[in-house]
C-alpha positions as semicolon CSV with decimal commas, in nm:
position;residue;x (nm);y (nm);z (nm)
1;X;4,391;4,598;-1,301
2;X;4,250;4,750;-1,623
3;X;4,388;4,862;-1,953
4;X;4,509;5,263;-1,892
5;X;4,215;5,475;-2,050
6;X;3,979;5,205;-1,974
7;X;3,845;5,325;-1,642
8;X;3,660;5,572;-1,666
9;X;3,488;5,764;-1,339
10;X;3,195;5,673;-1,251
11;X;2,916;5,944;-1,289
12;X;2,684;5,970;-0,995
13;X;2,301;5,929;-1,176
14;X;2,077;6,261;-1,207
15;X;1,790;6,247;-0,976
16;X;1,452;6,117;-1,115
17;X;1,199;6,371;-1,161
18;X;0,858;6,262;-0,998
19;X;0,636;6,084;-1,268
20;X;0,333;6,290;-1,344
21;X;0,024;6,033;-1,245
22;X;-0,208;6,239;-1,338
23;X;-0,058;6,282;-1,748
24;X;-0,031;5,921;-1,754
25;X;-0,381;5,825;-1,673
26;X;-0,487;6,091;-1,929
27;X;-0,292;5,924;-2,192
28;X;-0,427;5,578;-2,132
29;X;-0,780;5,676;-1,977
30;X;-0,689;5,571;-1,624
31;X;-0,630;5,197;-1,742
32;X;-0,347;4,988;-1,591
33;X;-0,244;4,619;-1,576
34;X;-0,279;4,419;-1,909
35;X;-0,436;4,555;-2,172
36;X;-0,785;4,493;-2,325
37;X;-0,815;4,285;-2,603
38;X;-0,897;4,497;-2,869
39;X;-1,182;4,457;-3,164
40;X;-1,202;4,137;-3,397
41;X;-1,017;4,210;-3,712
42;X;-1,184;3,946;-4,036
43;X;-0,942;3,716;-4,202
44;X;-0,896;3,808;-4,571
45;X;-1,109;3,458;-4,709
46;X;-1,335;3,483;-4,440
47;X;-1,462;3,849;-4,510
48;X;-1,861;3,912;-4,446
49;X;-1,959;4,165;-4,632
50;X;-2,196;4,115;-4,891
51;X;-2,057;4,059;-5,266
52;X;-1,697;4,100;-5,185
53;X;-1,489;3,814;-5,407
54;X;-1,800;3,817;-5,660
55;X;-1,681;3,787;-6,009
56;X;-1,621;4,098;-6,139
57;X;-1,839;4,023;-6,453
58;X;-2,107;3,920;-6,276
59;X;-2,213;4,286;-6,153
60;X;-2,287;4,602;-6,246
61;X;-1,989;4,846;-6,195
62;X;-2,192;5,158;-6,251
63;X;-2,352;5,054;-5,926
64;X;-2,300;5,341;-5,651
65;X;-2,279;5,048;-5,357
66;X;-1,954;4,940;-5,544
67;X;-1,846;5,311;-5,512
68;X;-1,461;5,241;-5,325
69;X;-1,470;4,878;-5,395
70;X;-1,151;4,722;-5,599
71;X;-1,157;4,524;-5,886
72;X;-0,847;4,265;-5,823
73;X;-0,714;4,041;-6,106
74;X;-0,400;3,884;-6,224
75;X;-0,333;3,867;-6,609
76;X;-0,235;3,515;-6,741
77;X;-0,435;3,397;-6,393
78;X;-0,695;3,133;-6,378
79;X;-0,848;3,303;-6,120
80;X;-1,098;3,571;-6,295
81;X;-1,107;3,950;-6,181
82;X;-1,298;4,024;-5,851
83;X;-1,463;4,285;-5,656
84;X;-1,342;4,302;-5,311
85;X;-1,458;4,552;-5,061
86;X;-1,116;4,663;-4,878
87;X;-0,733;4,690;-4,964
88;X;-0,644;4,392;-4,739
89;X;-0,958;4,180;-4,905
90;X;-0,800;4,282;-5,288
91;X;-0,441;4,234;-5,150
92;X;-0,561;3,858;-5,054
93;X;-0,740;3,857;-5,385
94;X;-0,435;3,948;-5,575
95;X;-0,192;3,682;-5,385
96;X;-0,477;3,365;-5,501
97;X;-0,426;3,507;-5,840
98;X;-0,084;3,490;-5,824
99;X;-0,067;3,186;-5,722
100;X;-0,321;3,069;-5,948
101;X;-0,084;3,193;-6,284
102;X;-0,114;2,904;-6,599
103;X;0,217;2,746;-6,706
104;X;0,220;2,933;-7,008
105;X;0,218;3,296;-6,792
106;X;0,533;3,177;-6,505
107;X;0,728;3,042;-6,839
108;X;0,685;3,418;-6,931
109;X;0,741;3,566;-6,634
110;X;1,073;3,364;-6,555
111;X;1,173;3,489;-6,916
112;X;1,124;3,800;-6,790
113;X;1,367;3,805;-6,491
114;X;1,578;3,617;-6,652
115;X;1,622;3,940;-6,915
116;X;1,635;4,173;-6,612
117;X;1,907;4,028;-6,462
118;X;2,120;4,059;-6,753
């Protein structure tokens, strides 16, 4: 036997409305099962357009081709600035630099934190 307060009626379920077949195959284009695979998305590293991770030195910034492009660099990195051609390609960019810091620049920022969390 339950608790008192515990058992609650039971609710009969409202009916289903009919499901509109013809709205869903205008949402998805008439597709069903499993879905398509969809286009191939590059690997930040393995990008293939022209120039992107060229040292940023080594070209022309006043070049309209570069127009968009991101210059990506780390200070205290060994890693030198570089053009890269999207957000996700200068986001990869950015993370080697990081990880590329000298000594002398995580001494300085562990110094850092260590002040901030003070």
């Amino acid at each position: 036997m339950a608790a008192p307060g515990f058992t609650a009626p039971k609710r009969k379920a409202a009916p289903r409305k009919k499901s509109a077949g013809r709205a869903q195959q205008e949402w998805n284009g008439g597709s069903y099962g499993a879905p398509q695979p969809g286009r191939p998305v590059e690997t930040p590293g393995q990008c293939r357009t022209p120039r992107c991770g060229t040292k940023a030195d080594a070209l022309d910034e006043a070049d309209p081709a570069l127009a968009g492009w991101t210059r990506a660099g780390v200070y205290g990195s060994r890693e030198p600035d570089r053009v890269r051609c999207s957000g996700q390609c200068a986001a990869y960019g950015v993370a080697l630099a990081e990880l590329r810091l000298t000594a002398a620049a995580r001494r300085l920022v562990a110094a850092r934190q260590e002040r901030a969390d003070v």
